[in-house]
N, C-alpha and C positions, 0 to 999 in steps of 0.2 A: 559718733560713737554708737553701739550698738549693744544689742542683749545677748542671745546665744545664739549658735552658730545651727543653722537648721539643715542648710544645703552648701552644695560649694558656691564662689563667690561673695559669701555674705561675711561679714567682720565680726567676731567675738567681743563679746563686751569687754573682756578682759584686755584683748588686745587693744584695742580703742584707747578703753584708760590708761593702759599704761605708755601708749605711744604719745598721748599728751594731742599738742600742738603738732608736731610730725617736724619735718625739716621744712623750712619755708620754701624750698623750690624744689623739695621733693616731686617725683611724677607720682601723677593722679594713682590711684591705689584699685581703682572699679572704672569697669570700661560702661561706657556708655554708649550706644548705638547716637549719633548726634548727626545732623542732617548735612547732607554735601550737595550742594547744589549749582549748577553754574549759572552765569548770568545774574544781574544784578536782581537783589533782595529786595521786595516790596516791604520798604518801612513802613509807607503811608497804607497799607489795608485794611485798618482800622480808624483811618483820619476821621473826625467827628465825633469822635468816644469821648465821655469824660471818666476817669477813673479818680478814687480816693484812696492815700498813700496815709496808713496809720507809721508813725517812724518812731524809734526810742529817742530822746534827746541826748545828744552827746556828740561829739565831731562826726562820726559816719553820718549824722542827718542833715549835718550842717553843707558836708561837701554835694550832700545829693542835693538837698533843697538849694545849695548854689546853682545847679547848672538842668534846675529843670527847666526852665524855657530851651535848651536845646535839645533836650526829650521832645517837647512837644512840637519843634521847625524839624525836625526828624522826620516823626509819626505824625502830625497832627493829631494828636490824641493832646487833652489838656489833664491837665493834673491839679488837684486838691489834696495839700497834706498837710499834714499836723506833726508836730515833734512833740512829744506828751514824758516829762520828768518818768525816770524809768521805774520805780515802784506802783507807780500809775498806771502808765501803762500796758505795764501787766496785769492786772486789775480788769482793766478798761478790754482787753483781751477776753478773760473769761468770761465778762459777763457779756459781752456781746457775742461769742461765738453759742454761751448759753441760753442766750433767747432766741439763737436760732434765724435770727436776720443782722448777722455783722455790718456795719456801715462805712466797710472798707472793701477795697479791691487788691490789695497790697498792703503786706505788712511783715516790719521787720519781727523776729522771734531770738531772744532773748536765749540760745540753745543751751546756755549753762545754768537755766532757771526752767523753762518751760518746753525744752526738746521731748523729755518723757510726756507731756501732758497732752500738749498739743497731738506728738504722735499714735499716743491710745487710743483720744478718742477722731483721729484722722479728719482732723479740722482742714488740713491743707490736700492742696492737689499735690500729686507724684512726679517731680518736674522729668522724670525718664522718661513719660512719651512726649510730654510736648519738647524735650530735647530732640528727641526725633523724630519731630513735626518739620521737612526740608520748607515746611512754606511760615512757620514759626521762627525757624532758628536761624541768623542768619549765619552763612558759609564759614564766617573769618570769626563767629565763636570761642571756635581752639576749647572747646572742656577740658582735654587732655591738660591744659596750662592751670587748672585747676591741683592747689596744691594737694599733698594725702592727709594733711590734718584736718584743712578744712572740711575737704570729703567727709572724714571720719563722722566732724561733726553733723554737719549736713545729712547721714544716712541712719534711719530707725534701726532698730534691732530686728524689724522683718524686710529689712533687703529696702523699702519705701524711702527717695529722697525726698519730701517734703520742703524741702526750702532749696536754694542756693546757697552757696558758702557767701559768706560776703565780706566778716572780721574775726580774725581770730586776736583777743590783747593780752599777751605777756604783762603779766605784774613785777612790777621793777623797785629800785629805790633812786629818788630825785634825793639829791645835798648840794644843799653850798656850799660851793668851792673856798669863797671868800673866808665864811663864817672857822670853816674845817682850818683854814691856814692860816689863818688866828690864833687857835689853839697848837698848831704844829701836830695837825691829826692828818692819819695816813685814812684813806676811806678802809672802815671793819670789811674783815677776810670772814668773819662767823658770828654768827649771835652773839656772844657774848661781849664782843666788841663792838657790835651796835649799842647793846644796853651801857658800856661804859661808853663810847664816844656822845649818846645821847646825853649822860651825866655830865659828861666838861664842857659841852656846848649850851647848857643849861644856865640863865644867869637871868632869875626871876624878878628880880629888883630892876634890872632892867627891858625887858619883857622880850628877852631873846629864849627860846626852848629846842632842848634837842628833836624831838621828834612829834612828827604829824601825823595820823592816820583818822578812818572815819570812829566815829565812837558809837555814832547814830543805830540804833537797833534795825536787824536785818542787815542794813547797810555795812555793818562791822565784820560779819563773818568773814569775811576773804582777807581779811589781816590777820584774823585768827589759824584761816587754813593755811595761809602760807609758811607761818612758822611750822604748823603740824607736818606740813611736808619734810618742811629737812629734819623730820624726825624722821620721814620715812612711814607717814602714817595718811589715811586717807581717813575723811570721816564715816563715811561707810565702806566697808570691805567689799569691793567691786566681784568679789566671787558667793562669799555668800550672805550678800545682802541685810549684814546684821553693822549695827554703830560698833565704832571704835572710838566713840568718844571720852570714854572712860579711862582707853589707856596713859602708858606713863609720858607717850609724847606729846599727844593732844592736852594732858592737864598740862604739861612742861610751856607746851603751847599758849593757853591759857596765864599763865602767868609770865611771860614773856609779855603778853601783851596790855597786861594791867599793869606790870611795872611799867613800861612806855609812856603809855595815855593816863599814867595816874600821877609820877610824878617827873617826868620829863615834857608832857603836850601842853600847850596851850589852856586857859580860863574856856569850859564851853564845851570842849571837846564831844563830851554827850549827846551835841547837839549835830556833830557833825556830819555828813556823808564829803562825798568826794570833790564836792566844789568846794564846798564851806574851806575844805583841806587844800582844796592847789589856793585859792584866794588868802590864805593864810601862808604859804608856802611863797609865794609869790610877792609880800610884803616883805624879805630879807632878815627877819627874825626866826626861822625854822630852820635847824641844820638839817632835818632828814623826812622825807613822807615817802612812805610808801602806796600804790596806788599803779591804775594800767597806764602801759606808756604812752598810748592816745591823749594822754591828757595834758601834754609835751605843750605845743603853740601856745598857747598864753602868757606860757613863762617867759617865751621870746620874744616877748611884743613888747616893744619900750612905752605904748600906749597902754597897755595894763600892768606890766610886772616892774618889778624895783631891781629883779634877779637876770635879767638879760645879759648875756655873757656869762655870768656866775656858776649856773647849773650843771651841776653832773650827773651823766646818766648810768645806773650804774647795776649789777645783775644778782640779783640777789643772792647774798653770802652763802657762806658752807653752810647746813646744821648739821647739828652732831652726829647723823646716820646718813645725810644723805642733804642732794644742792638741788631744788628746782625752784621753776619761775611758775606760780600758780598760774592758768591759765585760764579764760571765757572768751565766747566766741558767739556771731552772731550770723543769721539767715534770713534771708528774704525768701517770701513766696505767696502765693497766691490761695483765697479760702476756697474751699469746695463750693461754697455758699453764693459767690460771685456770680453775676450775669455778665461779667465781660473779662472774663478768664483769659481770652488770647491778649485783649489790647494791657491786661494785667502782667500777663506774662514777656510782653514785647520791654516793658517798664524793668520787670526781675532783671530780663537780659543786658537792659543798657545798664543797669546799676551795677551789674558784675561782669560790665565788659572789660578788657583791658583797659580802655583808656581812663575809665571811670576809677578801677583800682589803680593806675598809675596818678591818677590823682587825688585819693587816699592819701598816698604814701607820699608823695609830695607833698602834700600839706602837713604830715605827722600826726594827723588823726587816726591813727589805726594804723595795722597791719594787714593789707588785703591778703586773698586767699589765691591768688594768682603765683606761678614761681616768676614769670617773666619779669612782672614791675622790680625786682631785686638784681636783675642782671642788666637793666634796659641804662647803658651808660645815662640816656639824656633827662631820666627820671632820677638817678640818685647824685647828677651835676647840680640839679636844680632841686634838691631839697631844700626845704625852709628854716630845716632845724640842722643842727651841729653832725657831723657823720658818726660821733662819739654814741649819739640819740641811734642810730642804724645799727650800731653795730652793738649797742646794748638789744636792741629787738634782734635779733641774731641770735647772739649768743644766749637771750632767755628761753626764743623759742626753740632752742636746740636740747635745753632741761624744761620743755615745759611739761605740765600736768596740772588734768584740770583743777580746780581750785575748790570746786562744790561736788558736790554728789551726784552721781546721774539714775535718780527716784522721783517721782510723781510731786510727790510732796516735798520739793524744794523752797516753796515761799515759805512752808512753816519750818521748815529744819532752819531756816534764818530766820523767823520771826523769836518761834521759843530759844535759841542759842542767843541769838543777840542781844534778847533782855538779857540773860545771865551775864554776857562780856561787858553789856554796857554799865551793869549793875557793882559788876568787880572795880569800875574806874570809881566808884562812889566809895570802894574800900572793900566790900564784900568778897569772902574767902572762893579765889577761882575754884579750886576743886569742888565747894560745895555749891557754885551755882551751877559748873558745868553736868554735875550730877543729877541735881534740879532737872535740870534739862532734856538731861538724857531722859531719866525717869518719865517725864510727860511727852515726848518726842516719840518715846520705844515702840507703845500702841497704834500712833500713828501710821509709822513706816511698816509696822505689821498689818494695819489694813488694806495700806494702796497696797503690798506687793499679795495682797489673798487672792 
């Protein structure tokens, strides 16, 4: 996504956000000059390098740190990397790009939290010329197979790609099947039928609860945006830059989500972010969590879950103005700061090669940013999860939109909101802490955009 439009080729912010996620095998949206070369590709040109791969924890780090010893029989280049819990590691991002000697060679970027940050103060290399570097990139590439969402995300508001696309995750809703047909419940078509099917699947005494979601502050907001959406409401107005959190969808929003988590969720809830939520989801006492649909595998796994076979994947309901799947999305790329930028960038490439997103999406950790893995018969024979699981990432990403704001100051638009939401689960009135919020928030967003 991007700012304003300065010259031809460049994407409008407005466009961006409102295209969301894009079509998953939509073609790429911005050409790229990317290297053509014949005869085979020196992988090994860099053999002897060591590089350091900062990664967010979460299944994308999981599938890369699986198969980095074939990064390295590739290139000979070895690798050191870290998976760092992701409010951390965003953390752990600023301050080291702030001292000025980052301790990394690669690192994924968080682009629905830290796209604007990163890109002001141009932390990352511009991966357009080393795409067309013929002795960096290699032949069989294919950019073009890069989809237009993730591009989107992928591209700053001054034309600059800074990262590679690498995830884009639709936010969905997981139910049990079982629990639902117990009750003789059909899965809810609209909010309001989640809020009653959470109620009949509710049965305290025995410690079954209709719904799950994070309650944990910061962590919480994207429960909260997602209902604001099928109001048709974003929390900042992507044209001119001022909160909408005050309007009648986003409080409507707000309180959608404190009745859920206050008397339909689990003992704790407060405490939650998204693991606490599938682990709790996963024991067969939760009718409903909402959350990205990367966070699928475990549910399937008869070694962790109780819910194998039971689960349904499902796209999130009408609201009353309007139906989308919140969206956030992730990049890879290389710091400016780096002494081994090429054998750094050789790493970007294979993590966003085909084979690499074909097995992504294979395992159902994510949604890669490729269209091919979605048409490639022998990638979606060999999925691990249910085709139900595909075809809800489909259809979400075809409403999606992103789920957070795209402003500098994204940590603290979840930090101060998320007290307030987490604060409503204790009982306290949604409008007046969302107002709270707003109120201490307004300054803020008024200084990063001066």
């Amino acid at each position: 996504m991007s700012e304003r439009i300065k010259d031809r080729g460049r994407i409008t912010r407005r466009a961006a956000l409102s295209a969301g996620v894009g079509a998953l095998a939509a073609p790429a949206i911005m050409k790229v000059a990317t290297a053509q070369t014949s005869g085979a590709f020196n992988w090994k040109r860099f053999a002897g390098q060591s590089i350091e791969v900062s990664l967010t924890l979460g299944p994308r780090a999981n599938v890369l740190r699986q198969y980095e010893k074939e990064f390295t029989e590739l290139t000979g280049i070895k690798v050191g990397s870290e998976a760092v819990p992701e409010q951390q590691h965003r953390q752990q991002v600023v301050i080291q790009f702030n001292s000025g000697n980052p301790q990394f060679d690669v690192l994924t970027v968080s682009l629905h939290v830290q796209k604007r940050l990163v890109g002001k103060a141009k932390w990352l290399h511009d991966m357009k010329a080393l795409l067309a570097d013929s002795q960096l990139t290699a032949p069989d590439y294919d950019f073009p197979d890069f989809t237009a969402g993730g591009l989107r995300w992928a591209t700053q508001g001054d034309g600059r790609m800074d990262t590679l696309p690498l995830n884009i995750d639709p936010w969905m809703i997981y139910y049990n099947k079982e629990l639902f047909a117990a009750k003789g419940l059909a899965f809810p078509k609209n909010f309001e039928e989640i809020v009653m099917a959470a109620e009949k699947l509710t049965d305290k005494a025995s410690g079954q609860y209709g719904w799950v979601s994070r309650g944990l502050k910061n962590a919480n907001v994207p429960v909260w945006t997602s209902f604001m959406l099928g109001h048709d409401v974003d929390p900042v107005n992507p044209k001119t830059i001022q909160l909408q959190t005050m309007s009648d969808g986003a409080i409507a929003a707000a309180e959608y989500y404190k009745k859920l988590n206050r008397e339909y969720a689990p003992p704790g809830t407060v405490g939650f972010n998204w693991n606490e939520a599938q682990t709790s989801f996963s024991q067969g006492k939760i009718g409903m969590w909402i959350d990205g649909i990367g966070f699928a595998p475990p549910l399937e796994d008869p070694t962790k879950s109780r819910v194998v076979g039971k689960v349904g994947y499902a796209v999130m309901p009408q609201g009353p103005k309007a139906r989308h799947s919140a969206t956030f999305a992730d990049g890879i790329g290389v710091p400016v700061a780096s002494k081994k930028k090429e054998a750094a960038y050789l790493y970007c490439q294979w993590a966003t090669s085909k084979l690499m997103c074909n097995r992504l999406l294979q395992s159902g950790g994510g949604s890669p940013c490729r269209g091919s893995s979605y048409t490639n018969a022998e990638v979606i024979s060999s999925l691990k999860l249910p085709r139900e699981w595909l075809s809800c990432l489909q259809e979400s990403a075809a409403i999606g939109r992103p789920g957070l704001p795209e402003i500098v100051p994204v940590t603290e638009f979840r930090d101060v909101f998320g007290v307030g939401l987490t604060n409503t689960i204790g009982g306290a009135d949604a409008r007046a802490e969302i107002q709270k919020a707003t109120e201490a928030f307004t300054p803020v967003l008024a200084k990063s955009e001066a």
